[in-house]
N, C-alpha and C positions, 0 to 999 in steps of 0.2 A: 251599160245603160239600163236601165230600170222596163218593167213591161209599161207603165202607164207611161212616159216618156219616150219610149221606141212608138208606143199607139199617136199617140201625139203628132210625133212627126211624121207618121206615115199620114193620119188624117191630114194634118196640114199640109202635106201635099198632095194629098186629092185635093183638097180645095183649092189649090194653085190649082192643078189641073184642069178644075171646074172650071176656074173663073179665067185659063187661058185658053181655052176648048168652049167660052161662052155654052156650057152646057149646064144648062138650069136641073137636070134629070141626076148628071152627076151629082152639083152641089146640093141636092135635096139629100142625098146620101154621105157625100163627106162631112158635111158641114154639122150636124146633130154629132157623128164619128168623134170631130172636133170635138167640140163641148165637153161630149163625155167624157173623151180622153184625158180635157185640160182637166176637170174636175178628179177625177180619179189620181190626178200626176198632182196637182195640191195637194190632196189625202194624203198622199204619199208623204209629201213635203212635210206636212201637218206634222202627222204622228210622229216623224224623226223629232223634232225639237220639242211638242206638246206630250206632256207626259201622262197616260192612260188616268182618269178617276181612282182607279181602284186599289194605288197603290197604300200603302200601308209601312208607317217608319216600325221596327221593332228595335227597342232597346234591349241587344241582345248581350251585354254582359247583366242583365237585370235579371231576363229570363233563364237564362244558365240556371239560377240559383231557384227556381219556381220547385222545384222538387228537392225535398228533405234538406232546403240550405244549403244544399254543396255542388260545385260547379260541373252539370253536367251537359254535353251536346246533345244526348240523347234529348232533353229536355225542350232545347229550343228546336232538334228536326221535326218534333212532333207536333211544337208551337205553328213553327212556320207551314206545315201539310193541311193542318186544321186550319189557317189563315188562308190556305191555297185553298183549300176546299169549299170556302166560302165565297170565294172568285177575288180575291186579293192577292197582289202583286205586290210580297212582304220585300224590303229592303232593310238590311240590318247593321246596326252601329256596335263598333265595340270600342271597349278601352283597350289600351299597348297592350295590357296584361291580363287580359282573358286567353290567350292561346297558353299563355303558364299554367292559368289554372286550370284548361281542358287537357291540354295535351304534353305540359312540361317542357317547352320549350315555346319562341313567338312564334305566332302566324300571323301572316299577311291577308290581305286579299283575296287572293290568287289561292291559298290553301286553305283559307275557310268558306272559300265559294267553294271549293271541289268537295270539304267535308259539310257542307248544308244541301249540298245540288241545286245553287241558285248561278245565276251568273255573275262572274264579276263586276262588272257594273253595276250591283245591286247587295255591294258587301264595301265598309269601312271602318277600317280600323284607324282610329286615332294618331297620334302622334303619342310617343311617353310622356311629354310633358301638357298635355290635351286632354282637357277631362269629357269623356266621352257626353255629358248631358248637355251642353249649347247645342254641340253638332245633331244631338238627335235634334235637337227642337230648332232648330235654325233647317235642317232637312226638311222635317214636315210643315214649319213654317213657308218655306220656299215652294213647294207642291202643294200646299193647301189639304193635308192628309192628316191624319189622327195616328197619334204615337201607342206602341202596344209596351206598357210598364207597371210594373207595381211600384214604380218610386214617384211619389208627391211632387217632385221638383219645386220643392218651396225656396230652396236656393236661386231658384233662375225663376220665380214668379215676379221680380219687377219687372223685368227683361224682354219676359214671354209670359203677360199677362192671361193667354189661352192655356196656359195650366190649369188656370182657377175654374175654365167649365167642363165639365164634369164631360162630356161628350168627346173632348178633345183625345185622351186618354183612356183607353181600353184595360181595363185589367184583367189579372186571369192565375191563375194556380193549380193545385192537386188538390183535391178533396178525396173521401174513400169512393166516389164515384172515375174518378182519373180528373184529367183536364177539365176545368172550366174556363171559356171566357167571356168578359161583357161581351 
């Protein structure tokens, strides 16, 4: 059982108690206990199913390629630390075959959460026959979040008309200075 849920039910029984013990002295003390407990045990509620503002889609077989065109992890831990650092909670899309091209063999989930240090919950990999850009943009559609790519997605601008503003879509790269991004 959760702390605001154990508070809960312990206030709400002091207020039985107040109000079976007709003591007004108690209930001046359980009853506020209550409240706050209930409100606290919503919060809780809340944030499991409501998903924090801050998150952020990255199109991570895009970013792989941010540095000298060739697919590298190094390129997108550094993307996502910088995105961390900025107080965003980066979630990121691949296609079947970005684990080929990092690692030479596929990864799932479960091994490019462990090789990005994000949690699994917040790494997907496509299907082979899934072309990774609906899913990013159907992600941040669904969260109301701004996608981090340097790809136009003019393919999928009937679809997901929110390509075309300029706000939606973060870009970023290597200059001789390192990383930039909007």
């Amino acid at each position: 059982m959760s702390l605001p849920l154990t508070l809960l039910v312990i206030s709400g029984l002091g207020v039985f108690a107040a109000w079976a013990a007709q003591s007004p002295e108690l209930l001046v003390m359980a009853g506020p206990a209550m409240l706050l407990s209930f409100w606290a045990w919503i919060k809780s509620l809340l944030a499991r199913f409501v998903p924090p503002r801050n998150l952020i889609v990255v199109d991570g077989s895009n970013v792989l390629f941010w540095r000298e065109n060739t697919p590298q992890i190094a390129t997108l831990i550094e993307v996502l630390r910088r995105l961390e650092a900025r107080g965003f909670l980066p979630g990121v899309v691949f296609d079947a075959n970005a684990g080929h091209l990092v690692t030479g063999k596929f990864q799932d989930e479960a091994s490019f959460a462990a090789l990005l240090d994000l949690p699994q919950d917040r790494v997907r990999v496509v299907d082979k026959s899934t072309p990774a850009d609906p899913v990013v943009l159907e992600t941040a559609r669904k969260y109301g979040v701004q996608v981090v790519s340097n790809d136009r997605f003019r393919d999928w601008a009937d679809r997901f008309p929110e390509v075309n503003d300029p706000k939606h879509i973060r870009r970023g790269g290597y200059d001789a200075e390192g990383l930039w991004l909007d």
